[in-house]
C-alpha positions in Angstrom: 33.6 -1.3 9.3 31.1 -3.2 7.3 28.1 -4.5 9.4 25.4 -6.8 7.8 21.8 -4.8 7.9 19.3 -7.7 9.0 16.1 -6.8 9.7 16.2 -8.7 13.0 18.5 -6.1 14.1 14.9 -3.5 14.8 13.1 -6.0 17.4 16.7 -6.7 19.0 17.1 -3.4 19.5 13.8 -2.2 20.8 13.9 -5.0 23.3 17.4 -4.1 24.3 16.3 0.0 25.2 12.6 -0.3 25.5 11.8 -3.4 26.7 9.4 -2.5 30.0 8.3 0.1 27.4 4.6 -0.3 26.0 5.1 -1.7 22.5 1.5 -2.8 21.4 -2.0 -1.9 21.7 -4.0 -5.3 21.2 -7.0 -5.2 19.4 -8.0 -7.9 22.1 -7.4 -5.5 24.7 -4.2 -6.8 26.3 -1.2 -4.4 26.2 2.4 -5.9 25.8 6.3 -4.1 26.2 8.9 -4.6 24.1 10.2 -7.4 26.1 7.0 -9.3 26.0 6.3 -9.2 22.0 10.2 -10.2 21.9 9.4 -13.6 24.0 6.1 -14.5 22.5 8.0 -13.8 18.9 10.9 -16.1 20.3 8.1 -18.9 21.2 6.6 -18.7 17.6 10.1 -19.1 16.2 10.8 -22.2 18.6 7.4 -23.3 17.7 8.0 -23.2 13.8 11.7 -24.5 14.3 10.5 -27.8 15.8 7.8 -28.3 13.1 10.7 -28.1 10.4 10.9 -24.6 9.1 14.5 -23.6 8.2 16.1 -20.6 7.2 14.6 -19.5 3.3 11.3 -21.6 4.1 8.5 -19.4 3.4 5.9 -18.8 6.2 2.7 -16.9 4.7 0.5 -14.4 7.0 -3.1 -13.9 6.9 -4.0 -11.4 9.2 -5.4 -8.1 9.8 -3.2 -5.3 11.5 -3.3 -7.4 15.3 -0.4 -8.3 17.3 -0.6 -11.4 16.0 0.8 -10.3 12.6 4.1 -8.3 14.3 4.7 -11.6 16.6 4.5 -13.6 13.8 6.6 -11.6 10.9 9.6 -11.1 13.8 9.0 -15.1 14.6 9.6 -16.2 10.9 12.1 -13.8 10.1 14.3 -14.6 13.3 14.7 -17.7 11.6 16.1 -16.7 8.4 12.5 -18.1 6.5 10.5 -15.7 4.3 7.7 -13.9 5.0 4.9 -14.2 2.8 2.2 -11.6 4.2 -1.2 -12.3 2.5 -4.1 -9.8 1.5 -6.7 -10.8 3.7 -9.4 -9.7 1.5 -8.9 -12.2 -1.3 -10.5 -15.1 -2.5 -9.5 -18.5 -1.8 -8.6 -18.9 -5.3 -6.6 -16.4 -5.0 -4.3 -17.9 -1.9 -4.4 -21.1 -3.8 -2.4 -19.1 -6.6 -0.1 -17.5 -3.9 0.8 -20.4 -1.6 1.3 -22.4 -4.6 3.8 -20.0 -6.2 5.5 -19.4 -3.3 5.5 -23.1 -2.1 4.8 -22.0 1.3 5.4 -24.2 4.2 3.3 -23.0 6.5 0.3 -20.5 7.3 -0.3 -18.2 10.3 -4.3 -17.2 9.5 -6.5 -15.3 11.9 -9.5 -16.8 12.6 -12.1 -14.8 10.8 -10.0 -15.5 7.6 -8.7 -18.6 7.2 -11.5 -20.9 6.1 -10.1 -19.2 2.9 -7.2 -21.2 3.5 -9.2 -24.1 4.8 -10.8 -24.2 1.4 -7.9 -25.1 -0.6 -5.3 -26.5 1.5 -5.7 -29.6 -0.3 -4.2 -27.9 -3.2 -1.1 -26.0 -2.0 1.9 -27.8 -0.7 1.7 -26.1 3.0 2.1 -28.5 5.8 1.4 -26.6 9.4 -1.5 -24.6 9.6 -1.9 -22.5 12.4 -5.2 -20.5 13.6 -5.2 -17.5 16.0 -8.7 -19.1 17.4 -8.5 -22.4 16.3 -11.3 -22.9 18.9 -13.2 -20.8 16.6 -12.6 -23.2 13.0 -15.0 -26.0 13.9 -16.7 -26.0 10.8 -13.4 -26.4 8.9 -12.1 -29.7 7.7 -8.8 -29.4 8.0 -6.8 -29.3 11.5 -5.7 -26.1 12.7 -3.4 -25.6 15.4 -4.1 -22.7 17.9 -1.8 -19.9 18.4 -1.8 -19.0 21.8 -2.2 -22.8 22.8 1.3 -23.5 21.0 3.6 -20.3 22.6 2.0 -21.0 25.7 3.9 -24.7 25.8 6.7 -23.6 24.0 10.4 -22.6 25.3 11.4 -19.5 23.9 14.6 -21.0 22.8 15.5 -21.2 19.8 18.8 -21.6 17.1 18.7 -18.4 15.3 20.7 -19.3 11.9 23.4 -17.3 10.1 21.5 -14.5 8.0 23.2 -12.1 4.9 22.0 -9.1 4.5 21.7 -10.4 0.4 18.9 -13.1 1.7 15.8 -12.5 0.1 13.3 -12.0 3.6 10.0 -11.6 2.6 8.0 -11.8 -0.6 4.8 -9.5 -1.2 2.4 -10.2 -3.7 1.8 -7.0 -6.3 -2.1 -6.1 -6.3 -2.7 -7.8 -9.5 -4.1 -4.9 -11.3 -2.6 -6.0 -14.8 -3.0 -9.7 -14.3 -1.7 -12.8 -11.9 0.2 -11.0 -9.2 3.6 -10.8 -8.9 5.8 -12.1 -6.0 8.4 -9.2 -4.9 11.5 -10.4 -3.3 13.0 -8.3 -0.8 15.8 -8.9 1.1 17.2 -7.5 4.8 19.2 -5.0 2.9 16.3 -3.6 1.1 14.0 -3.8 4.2 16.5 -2.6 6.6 17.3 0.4 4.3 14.1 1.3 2.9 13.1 1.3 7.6 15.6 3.7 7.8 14.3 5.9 4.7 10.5 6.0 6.0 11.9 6.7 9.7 14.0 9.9 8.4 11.0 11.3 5.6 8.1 10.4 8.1 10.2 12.5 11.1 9.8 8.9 13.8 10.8 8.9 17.1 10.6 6.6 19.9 7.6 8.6 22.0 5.5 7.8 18.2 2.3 6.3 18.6 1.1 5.2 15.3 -2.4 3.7 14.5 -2.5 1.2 11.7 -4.9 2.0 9.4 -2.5 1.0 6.2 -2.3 -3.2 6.2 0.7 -4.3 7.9 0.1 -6.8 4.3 0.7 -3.9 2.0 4.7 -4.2 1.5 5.0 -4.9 5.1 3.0 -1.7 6.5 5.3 0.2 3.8 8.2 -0.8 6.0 6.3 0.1 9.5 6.4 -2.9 11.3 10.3 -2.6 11.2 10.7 1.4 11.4 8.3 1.9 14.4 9.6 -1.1 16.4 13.1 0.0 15.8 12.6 3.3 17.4 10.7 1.7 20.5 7.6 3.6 19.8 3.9 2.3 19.8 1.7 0.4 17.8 -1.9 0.6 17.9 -3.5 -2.0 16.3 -7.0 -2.8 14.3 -8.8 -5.3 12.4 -9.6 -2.9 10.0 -10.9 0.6 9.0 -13.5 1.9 11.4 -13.9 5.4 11.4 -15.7 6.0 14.8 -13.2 3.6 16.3 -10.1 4.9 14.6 -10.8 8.5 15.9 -11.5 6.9 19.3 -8.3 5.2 19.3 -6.3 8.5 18.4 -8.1 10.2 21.0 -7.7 7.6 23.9 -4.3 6.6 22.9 -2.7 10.1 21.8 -2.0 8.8 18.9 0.2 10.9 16.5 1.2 9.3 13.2 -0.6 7.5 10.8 -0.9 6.3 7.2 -3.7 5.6 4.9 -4.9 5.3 1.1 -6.8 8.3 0.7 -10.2 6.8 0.7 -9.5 6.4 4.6 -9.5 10.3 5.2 -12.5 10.3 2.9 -14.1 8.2 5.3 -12.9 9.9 8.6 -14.3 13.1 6.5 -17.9 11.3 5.9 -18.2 10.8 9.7 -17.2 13.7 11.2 -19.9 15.5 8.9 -22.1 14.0 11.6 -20.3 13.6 14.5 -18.9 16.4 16.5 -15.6 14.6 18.4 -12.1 15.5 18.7 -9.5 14.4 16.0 -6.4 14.4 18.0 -5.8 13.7 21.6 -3.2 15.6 23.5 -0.4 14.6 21.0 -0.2 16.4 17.3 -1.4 14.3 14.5 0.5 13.9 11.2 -0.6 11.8 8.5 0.8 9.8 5.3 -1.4 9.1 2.7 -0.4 6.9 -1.0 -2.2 5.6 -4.1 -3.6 7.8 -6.2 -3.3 11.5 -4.4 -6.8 12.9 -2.9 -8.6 15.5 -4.2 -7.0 19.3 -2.7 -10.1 19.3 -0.9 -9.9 16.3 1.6 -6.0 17.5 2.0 -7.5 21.4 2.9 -9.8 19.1 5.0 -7.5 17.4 7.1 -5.2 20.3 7.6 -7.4 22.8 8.1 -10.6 21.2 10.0 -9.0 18.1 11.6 -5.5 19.8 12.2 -3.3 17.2 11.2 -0.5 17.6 9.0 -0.6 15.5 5.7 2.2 14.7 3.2 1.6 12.1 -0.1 4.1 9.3 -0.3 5.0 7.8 -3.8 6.0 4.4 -4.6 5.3 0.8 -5.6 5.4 -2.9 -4.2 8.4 -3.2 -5.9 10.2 0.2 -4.3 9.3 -1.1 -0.3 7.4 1.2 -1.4 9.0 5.0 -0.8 10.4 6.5 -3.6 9.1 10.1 -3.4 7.3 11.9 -0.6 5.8 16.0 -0.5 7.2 16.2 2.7 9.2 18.7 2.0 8.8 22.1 4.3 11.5 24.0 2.1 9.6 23.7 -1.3 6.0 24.0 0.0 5.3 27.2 1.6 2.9 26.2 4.4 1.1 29.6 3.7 0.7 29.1 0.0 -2.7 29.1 -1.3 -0.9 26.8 -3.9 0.1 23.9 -1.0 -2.8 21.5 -0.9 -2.0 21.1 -4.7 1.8 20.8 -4.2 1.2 18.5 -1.4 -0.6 16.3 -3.2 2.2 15.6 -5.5 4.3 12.6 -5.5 7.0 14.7 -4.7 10.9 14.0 -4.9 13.1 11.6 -3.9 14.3 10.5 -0.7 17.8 9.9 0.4 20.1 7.7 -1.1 17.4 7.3 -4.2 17.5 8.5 -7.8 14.1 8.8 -9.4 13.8 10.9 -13.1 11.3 11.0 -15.4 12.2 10.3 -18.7 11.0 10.1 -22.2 11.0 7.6 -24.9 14.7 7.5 -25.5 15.5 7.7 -21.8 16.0 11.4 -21.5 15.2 13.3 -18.4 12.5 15.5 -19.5 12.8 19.2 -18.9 11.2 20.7 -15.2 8.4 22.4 -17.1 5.8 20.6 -15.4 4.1 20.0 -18.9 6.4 17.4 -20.8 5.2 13.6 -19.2 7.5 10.9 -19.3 7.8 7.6 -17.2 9.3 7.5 -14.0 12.2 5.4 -13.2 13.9 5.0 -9.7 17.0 2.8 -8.4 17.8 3.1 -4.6 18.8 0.7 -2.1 15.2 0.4 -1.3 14.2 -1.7 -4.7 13.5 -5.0 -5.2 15.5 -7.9 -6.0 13.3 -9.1 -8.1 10.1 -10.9 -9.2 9.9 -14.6 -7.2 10.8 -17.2 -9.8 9.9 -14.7 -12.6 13.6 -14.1 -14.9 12.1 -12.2 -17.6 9.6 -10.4 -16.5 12.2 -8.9 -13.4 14.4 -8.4 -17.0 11.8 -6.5 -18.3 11.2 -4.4 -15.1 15.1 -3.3 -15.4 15.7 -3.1 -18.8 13.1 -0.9 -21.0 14.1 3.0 -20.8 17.3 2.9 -18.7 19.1 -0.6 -18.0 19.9 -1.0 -14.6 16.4 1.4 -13.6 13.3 -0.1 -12.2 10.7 1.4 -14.4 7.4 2.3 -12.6 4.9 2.0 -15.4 3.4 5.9 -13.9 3.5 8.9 -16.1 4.6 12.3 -14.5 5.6 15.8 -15.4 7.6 17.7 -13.2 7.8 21.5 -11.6 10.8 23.5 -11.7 11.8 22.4 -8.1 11.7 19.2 -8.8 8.3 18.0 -7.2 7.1 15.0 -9.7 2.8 14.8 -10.6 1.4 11.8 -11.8 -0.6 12.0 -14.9 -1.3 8.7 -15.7 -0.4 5.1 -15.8 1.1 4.1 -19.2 -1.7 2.1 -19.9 -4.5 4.8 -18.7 -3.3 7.7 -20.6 -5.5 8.4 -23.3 -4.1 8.9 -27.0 -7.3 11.4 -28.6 -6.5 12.6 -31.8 -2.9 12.7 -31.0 -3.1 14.4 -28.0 -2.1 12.6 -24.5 -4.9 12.9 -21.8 -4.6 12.3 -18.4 -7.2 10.2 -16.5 -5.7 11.8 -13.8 -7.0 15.2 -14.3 -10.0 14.3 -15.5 -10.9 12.1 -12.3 -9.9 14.6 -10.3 -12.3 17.4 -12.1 -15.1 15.5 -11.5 -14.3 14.1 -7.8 -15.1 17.9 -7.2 -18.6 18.3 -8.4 -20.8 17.2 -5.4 -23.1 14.5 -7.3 -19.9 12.4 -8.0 -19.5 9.8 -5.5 -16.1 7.8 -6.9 -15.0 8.2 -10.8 -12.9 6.2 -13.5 -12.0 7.4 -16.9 -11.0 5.2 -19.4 -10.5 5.8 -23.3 -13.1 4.2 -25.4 -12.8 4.0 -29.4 -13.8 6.9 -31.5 -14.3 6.7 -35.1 -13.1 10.4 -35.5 -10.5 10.7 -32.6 -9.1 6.8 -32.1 -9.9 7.2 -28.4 -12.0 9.4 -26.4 -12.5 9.9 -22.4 -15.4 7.7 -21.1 -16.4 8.4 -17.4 -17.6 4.9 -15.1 -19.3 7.5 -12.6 -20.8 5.9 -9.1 -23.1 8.4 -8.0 -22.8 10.4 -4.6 -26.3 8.6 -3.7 -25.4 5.4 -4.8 -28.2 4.8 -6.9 -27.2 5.0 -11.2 -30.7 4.6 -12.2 -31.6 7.7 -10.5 -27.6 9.6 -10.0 -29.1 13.6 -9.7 -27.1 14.3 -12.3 -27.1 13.8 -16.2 -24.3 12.9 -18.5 -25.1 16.7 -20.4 -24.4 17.5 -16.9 -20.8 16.3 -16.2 -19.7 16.7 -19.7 -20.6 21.2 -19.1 -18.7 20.8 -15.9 -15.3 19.4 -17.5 -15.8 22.0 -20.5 -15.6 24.7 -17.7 -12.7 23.4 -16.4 -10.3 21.4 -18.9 -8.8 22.1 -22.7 -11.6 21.4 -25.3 -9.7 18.1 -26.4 -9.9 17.0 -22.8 -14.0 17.2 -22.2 -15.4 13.8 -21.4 -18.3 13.3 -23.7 -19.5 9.8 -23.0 -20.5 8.8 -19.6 -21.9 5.6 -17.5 -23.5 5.5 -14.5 -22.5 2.7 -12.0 -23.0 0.9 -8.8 -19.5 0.5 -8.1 -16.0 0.8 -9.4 -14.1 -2.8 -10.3 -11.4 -3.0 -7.5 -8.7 -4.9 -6.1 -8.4 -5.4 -2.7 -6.1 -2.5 -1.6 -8.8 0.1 -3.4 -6.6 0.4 -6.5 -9.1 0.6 -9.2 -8.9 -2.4 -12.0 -9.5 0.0 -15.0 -8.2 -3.1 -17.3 -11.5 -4.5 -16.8 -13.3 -1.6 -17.9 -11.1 -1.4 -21.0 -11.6 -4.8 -22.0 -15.2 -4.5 -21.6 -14.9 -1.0 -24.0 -12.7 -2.8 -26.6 -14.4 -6.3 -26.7 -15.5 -5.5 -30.4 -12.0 -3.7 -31.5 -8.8 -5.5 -32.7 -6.5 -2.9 -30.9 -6.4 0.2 -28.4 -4.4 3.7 -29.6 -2.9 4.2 -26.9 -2.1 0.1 -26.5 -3.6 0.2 -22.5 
């Protein structure tokens, strides 16, 4: 039997089990079931439905993680139209790019975001706007319908089209860290599957309660918004990272599952240095972390003095994101001294996914976790391609291994498989013939205490082509004055690296150029390094 996978199928479900079951945890304060996010995600679809918006219509998002984001992804999906989350910590510039691309029709914007919208509506072809609070938009020009105001008059009926699981569902918007951003299409299949990936590796059941932290933006919550409604559990959501709160909310919500970039955990780490509370409530805590892998301190950290259990994820925009994860009990002894540094690798593939690394000619490169070649992955879980963008998805497919998406990310991996990020193809750095990691570097000097954040970067050398330069932010947040000297850092990594490896050059900052998911934009710090050079070794 042969059953189209729509991602429809996860809310269905959770209202037909769980519906006088708690579903969400407002950040207003009001608490709804399963049955109650169901209707008020049938009134947006009505709502939508009589305002014109048809099945492949694209609907965009700009929210933090509230309910309003859930109601509103189930509400534009149920109709068959696309949904087009937005980073809510872009410029307006930056949605006039998007919206424009994406010809979106129509915009569900919180209120404390969308005068971004407000400020170039005139520019994009989008029709309905639609606030959360437009009570609280006065000072904007344009009109802005109000949220609650329109579910609260509307009938929760609605004509749910035909749907293929081969429709393209929603579109995410790569970080831009190489240029414009991207448009990812995903369709139900590749949603659906990729759900049903993160609920096996991330062990979810239906008494879950998970706390988001990770931006239900970023490749749809890395699938959560359709894995932890489809198993009926709990959402606890937040307009953004607050450590004291967070920890509250886990606390006085049992919370038991969440997932983060890394620089979250630093900041739960920062607090609790001054503040003696609990880190769990009655349930056990588990935690996901992606991005580039934390130092083996913050992961001894959270296992050992907040007593949750971590495990890195792997992937990309274009992957939904998972395509490797370190939870894996068998290959990690749990009373290793060596697992903070395995779990901190990228790990291996999930089900139903091939990922290798492979060298120049396409080769799998030997488990000696010394030669690096570029990972590649195809799975169910990949994109369909890049919105309105032929060759570049081409290019994606078609380098290495045809047929392959290719990552772009440099690895080695260990004789049971468990992949390690060096470096980006673009951030490895070609000295004198040798390939350096950024990678290791950064992560040498994350550990010595005066270091605050780190990026390395090559910079020309007349003797080696490229050499390691280090942008350093100082632990005290002053570069004028950073308690440390460049002599300084440069003995540290000569104590712990290969000779060809120390970083001899070094610049003190006040912060790191970033995108708006924390993924650092080292392309702006080697363009500003090369300005006066016609060409990089390494080509980054």
């Amino acid at each position: 039997m042969e059953v189209p996978l729509l991602v429809t199928d996860f809310l269905d479900r959770a209202r037909k089990y769980y519906g006088d079951e708690e579903a969400i945890v407002a950040t207003t304060g009001d608490r709804y079931t399963y049955a109650e996010f169901g209707d008020r995600a049938d009134r947006l679809s009505s709502v939508l439905q009589g305002r014109g918006i048809e099945k492949g219509d694209r609907v965009a998002v700009l929210d933090p993680n509230t309910h309003y984001h859930l109601e509103s992804a189930y509400g534009i999906m149920q109709l068959g139209a696309v949904h087009t989350p937005l980073n809510y910590r872009l410029t307006p510039e930056d949605y006039a790019y998007m919206l424009d691309d994406a010809g979106v029709d129509a915009v569900v914007a919180d209120y404390e975001y969308a005068h971004k919208i407000d400020a170039v509506r005139d520019e994009v072809p989008t029709e309905t706007f639609i606030a959360t609070d437009a009570d609280a938009l006065e000072d904007c020009d344009g009109e802005w319908l109000d949220f609650e105001a329109l579910i609260g008059e509307a009938d929760a009926d609605y004509d749910r089209p035909e749907m293929h699981e081969d429709d393209v569902i929603t579109i995410n918007y790569t970080s831009g860290t190489t240029g414009d951003p991207k448009g990812v299409m995903r369709t139900h299949r590749t949603e659906s599957l990729h759900a049903q990936l993160v609920t096996i590796h991330h062990e979810i059941s239906d008494d879950d309660v998970y706390l988001w932290t990770l931006p239900m933006f970023h490749v749809n919550g890395w699938g959560h918004i359709y894995a932890i409604t489809g198993m009926g559990a709990k959402h606890v959501c937040t307009r953004g990272t607050d450590a004291e709160t967070n920890l509250r909310q886990i606390r006085e919500e049992d919370v038991s599952f969440l997932c983060c970039a890394p620089t979250v955990l630093t900041l739960f780490e920062e607090y609790l240095e001054e503040a003696d509370v609990p880190t769990t409530g009655d349930a056990p805590m588990r935690v996901t972390a992606a991005g580039a892998a934390p130092p083996e301190s913050i992961i001894e950290t959270v296992e050992e003095e907040f007593g949750w259990h971590f495990r890195q994820l792997y992937g990309a925009t274009e992957t939904g994101p998972l395509i490797g994860t370190s939870a894996t009990r068998r290959l990690i002894d749990e009373d290793s001294e060596e697992r903070f540094a395995l779990k901190k690798r990228q790990g291996i593939a999930p089900l139903a996914t091939e990922v290798e690394v492979v060298d120049d000619d396409g080769t799998e490169v030997p488990w000696d976790d010394e030669t690096i070649g570029e990972i590649v992955v195809r799975g169910n879980q990949v994109m369909d391609g890049y919105w309105e963008k032929p060759e570049e998805t081409e290019a994606a497919f078609n380098d290495k291994r045809e047929g392959w998406f290719h990552t772009g990310d440099l690895a080695v991996v260990n004789e049971n498989g468990l992949m390690a990020i060096q470096d980006r193809k673009k951030d490895i750095i070609v000295s004198g013939g040798e390939n350096i990691s950024s990678i290791e570097l950064e992560d040498a000097l994350f550990d010595h205490p005066d270091v605050g954040d780190v990026a390395i970067i090559p910079a020309p050398s007349e003797k080696w082509g490229e050499t390691p330069k280090a942008f350093v932010v100082p632990a005290n947040g002053d570069p004028e004055n950073p308690q440390v000297t460049e002599d300084d850092l440069t003995a540290y990594t000569r104590e712990r690296l290969a000779g060809y490896k120390v970083v001899h050059r070094v610049e003190f900052v006040d912060e790191l150029p970033k995108t708006a998911t924390g993924k650092i934009q080292k392309y702006e710090l080697r363009e500003q390094e090369w300005e006066d050079e016609e060409s990089m070794v390494g080509q980054g």
